[in-house]
N, C-alpha and C positions, 0 to 999 in steps of 0.2 A: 241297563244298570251301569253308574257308571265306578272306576275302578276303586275309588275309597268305600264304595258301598262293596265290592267285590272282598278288597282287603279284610274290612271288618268282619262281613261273612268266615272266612278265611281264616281269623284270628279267631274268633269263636268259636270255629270247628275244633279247632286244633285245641284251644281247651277243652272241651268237651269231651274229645277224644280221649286226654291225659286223664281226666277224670271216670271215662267211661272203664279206664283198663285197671282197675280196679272195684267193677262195679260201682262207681261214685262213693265206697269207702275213704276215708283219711289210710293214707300208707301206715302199714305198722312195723317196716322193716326197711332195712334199704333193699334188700330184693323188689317190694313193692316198687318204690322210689325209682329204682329202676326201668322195671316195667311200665309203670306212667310214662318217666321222660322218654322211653324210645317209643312208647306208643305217637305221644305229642309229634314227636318227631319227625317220624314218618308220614302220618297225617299233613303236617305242615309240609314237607317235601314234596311230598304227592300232590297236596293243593298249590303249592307256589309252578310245581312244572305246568301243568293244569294249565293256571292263571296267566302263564309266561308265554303258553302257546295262544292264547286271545287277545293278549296285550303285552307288549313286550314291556317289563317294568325296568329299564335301566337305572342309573343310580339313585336318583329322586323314587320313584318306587319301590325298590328295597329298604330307603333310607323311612320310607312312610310304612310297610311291613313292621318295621324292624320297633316302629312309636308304635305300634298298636300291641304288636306282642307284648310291651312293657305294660302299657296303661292299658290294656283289654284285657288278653291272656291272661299274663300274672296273676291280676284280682277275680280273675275267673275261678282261675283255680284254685286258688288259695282261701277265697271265700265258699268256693265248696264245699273243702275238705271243710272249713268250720262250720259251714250248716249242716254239713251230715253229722257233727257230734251232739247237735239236737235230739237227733233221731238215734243214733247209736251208743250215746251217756259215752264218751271216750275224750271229753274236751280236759285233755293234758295241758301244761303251757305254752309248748309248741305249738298245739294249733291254737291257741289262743291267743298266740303273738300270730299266727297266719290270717288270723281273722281281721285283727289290727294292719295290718300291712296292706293287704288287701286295700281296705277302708282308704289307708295313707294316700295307696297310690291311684286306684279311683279318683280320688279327690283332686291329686296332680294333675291326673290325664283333664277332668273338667275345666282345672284353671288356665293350663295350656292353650287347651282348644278352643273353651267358649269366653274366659276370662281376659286373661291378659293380652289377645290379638286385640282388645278392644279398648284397654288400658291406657289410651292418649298421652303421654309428657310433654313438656314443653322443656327442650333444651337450650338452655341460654349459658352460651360460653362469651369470651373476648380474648379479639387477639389485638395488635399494636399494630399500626403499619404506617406510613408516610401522608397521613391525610391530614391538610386544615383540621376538617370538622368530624365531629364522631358522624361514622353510618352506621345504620341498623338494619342486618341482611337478615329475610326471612326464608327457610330451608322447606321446602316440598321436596320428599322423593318415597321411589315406589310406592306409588298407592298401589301397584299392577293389581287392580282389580277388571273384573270383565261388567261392572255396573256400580253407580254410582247409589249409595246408599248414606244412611246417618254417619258411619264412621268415617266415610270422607269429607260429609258437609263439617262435620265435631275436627277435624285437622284445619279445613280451610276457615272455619268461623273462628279455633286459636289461632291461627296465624293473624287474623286478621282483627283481632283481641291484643295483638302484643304491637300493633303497631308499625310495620318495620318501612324502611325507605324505599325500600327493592325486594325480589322475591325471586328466588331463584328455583327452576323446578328440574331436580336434577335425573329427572328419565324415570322407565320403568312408569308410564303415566297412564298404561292398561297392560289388560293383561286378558287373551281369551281368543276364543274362536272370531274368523273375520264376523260372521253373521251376526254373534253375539255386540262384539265395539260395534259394528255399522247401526245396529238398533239402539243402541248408548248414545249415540256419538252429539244428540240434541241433548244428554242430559249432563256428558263431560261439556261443553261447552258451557252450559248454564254455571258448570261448576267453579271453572277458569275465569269466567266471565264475572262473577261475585268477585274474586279476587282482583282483578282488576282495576273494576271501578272501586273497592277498598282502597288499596294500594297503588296504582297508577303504574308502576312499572313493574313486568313480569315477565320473566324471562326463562325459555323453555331448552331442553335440548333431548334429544331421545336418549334411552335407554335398549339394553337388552331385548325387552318384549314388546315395545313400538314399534307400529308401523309408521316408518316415517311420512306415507304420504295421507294419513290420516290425522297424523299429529299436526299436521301443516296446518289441514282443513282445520281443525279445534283450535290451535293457537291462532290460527289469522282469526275465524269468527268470533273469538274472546277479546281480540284484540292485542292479545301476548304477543312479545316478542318470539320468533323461532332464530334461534342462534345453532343452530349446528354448521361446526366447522366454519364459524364467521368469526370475526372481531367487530362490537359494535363500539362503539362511545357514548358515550353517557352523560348527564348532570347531575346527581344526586346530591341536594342539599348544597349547590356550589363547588358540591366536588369532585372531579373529572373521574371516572371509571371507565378503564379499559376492559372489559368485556368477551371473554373468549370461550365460546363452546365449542367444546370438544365432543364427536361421538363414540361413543366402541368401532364402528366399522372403520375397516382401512381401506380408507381415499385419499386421492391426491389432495383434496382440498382441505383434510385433514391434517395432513403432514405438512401443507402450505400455511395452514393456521398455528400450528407448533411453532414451525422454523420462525412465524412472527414476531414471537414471544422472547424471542434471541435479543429484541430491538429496545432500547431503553424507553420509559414513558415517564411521565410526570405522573399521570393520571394512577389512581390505584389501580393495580391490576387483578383481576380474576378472571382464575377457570374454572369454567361450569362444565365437570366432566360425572357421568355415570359412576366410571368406575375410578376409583380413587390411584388404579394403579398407572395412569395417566402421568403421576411426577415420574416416573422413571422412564419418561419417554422425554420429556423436556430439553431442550438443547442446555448443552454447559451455557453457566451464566446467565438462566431464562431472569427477564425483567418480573417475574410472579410475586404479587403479595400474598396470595390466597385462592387456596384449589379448593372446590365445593362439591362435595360429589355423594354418594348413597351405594346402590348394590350388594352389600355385604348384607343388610341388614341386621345388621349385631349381630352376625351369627344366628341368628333366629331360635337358637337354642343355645343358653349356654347354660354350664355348671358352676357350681359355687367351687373358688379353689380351683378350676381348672379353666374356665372361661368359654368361648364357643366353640362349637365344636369342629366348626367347617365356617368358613368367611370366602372361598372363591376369590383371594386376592392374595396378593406376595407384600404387600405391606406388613406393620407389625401388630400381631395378632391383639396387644391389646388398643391398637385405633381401631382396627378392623370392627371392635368393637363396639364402639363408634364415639363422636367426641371429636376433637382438636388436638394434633400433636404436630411435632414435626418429623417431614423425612425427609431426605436429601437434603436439609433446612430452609424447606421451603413447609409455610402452616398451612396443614390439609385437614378438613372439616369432613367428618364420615356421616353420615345422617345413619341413625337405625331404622329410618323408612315407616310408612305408615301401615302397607299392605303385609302380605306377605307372599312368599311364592307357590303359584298357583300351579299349573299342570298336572304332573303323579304327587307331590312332593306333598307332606304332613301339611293341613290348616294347622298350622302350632307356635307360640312365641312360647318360649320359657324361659325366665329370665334376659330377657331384652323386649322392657316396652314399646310398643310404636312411637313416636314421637315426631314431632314438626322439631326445625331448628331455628334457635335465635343466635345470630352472630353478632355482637356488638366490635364495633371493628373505632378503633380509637385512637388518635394521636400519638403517636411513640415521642418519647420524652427526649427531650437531647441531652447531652453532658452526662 
């Protein structure tokens, strides 16, 4: 069994528990009230040590615990107490708003988990920068999936519905057990491989949850470019692009590709980096037009009024979000990514769609 089937078990008890120490009556006192939450409670402590001694859950699995007690528990209990007023003629308004709530938040837990992770956008932003001719950059990042299914063919057929000159696939390109990518790895390639002959240049750099020496095999059989820690040159549309992937790991030839970037070009410059917090590693005076990058994934949860809740980057919380902003004043392009993150951590988008990116990147005006 594997640990989100363990969790939900887990969440379940623990309602059931809160409801059982009551006899599955509705509380009619807060002494009841009492009694339920510390029953729940201990329940849930006793099952998380339990669980902790099988599988150790660090922060991604507390943080998936922590989604189920909301959208499980909660409407577990709450919808209890209201169907036992069926049976006991005691439906006050209180529990009749606990019935409602229940209802509410079920319905959230669905559209999180099985809804909105599926929710495709297309983000088309623009930014200005020193080029002859407009170019149109197309944005893949984190599919980190461990197999390739409709939701990543429904990304790679919009991107390749919006046209673009270039495609940039900014890491995070699986995600899974080796055994699991090695059995994939003829149907990532078929995937890559579409986009390609679409689009004609493509260009790859790892991520977080890549194995870079399998990312090689897929991008060379696609025919993709692999840029990690390289600078390539380019033609697009007549117009020069300098070319720089950057990865998360620290290598010489990483830091050799930075220091590059110190050097002036004609050509537009971009970096294709994972993690977007790559600008504040840039030498003073980097020649950059445009940093391309993914891993936050919008937060993968965010709230209305408060925004996401965790982005894993030092950027400002609302790029992290994802979009086009600037920092350090250099334009950095966040992708909210296609996938989501796999491992312990919650299947959940809420309030930040998947999306592919459209950059339209355009002529800066003079005078």
């Amino acid at each position: 069994m594997g640990l989100s089937r363990i969790l939900l078990f887990l969440a379940v008890s623990a309602a059931v528990a809160t409801l059982a120490a009551n006899y599955f009556r509705p509380p009619s006192s807060i002494r009841e009230i009492e009694k339920a939450f510390v029953v729940g409670m201990v329940a849930l402590g006793g099952g998380t040590v339990a669980v902790s001694q099988i599988h150790p859950l660090g922060l991604f699995g507390y943080l998936h615990l922590l989604y189920l007690l909301v959208v499980v528990s909660v409407p577990v209990i709450f919808g209890g107490w209201y169907v036992a007023t069926f049976f006991r003629r005691r439906r006050t308004r209180l529990l009749r708003l606990s019935g409602g709530l229940a209802l509410v938040i079920a319905l959230l837990g669905v559209w999180g988990t099985h809804i909105e992770p599926n929710w495709l956008a297309v983000d088309i932003v623009t930014v200005s920068a020193p080029v002859k001719q407009a170019v149109r950059i197309g944005v893949l990042s984190d599919l980190q999936t461990p197999n390739v299914g409709k939701h990543e063919w429904n990304a790679v057929e919009a991107l390749i519905e919006a046209q673009p000159d270039i495609v940039l696939v900014s890491g995070d390109f699986f995600q899974g057990e080796p055994d699991q990518i090695q059995a994939e790895v003829p149907a990532f390639i078929e995937l890559l491989t579409a986009l390609v002959k679409a689009v004609g240049a493509v260009a790859v750099v790892s991520g977080d949850s890549d194995r870079p020496a399998e990312l090689i095999l897929i991008a060379d059989a696609a025919g993709a470019l692999y840029v990690d820690n390289q600078i390539v040159n380019l033609t697009i549309n007549n117009q020069p692009i300098r070319l720089a992937g950057v990865t998360t790991f620290a290598t010489n030839s990483r830091l050799d590709t930075l220091a590059e970037l110190s050097q002036p070009s004609d050509a537009l410059t971009i970096v294709l980096s994972h993690r977007p917090d790559v600008v504040f590693e840039l030498p003073p005076g980097s020649d950059v037009n445009l940093i391309v990058s993914g891993h936050t994934h919008g937060g993968q949860l965010s709230l209305p009024f408060i925004g996401p809740i965790v982005t894993f980057s030092d950027i400002p919380r609302d790029l992290a979000a994802g979009g086009i902003g600037l920092v350090e004043n250099y334009p950095v392009y966040v992708s909210t990514g296609v996938g989501l993150e796999r491992s312990d951590a919650p299947q959940v988008r809420f309030g930040v769609r998947p999306s592919i990116g459209i950059i339209d990147v355009t002529p800066k005006s003079v005078g």
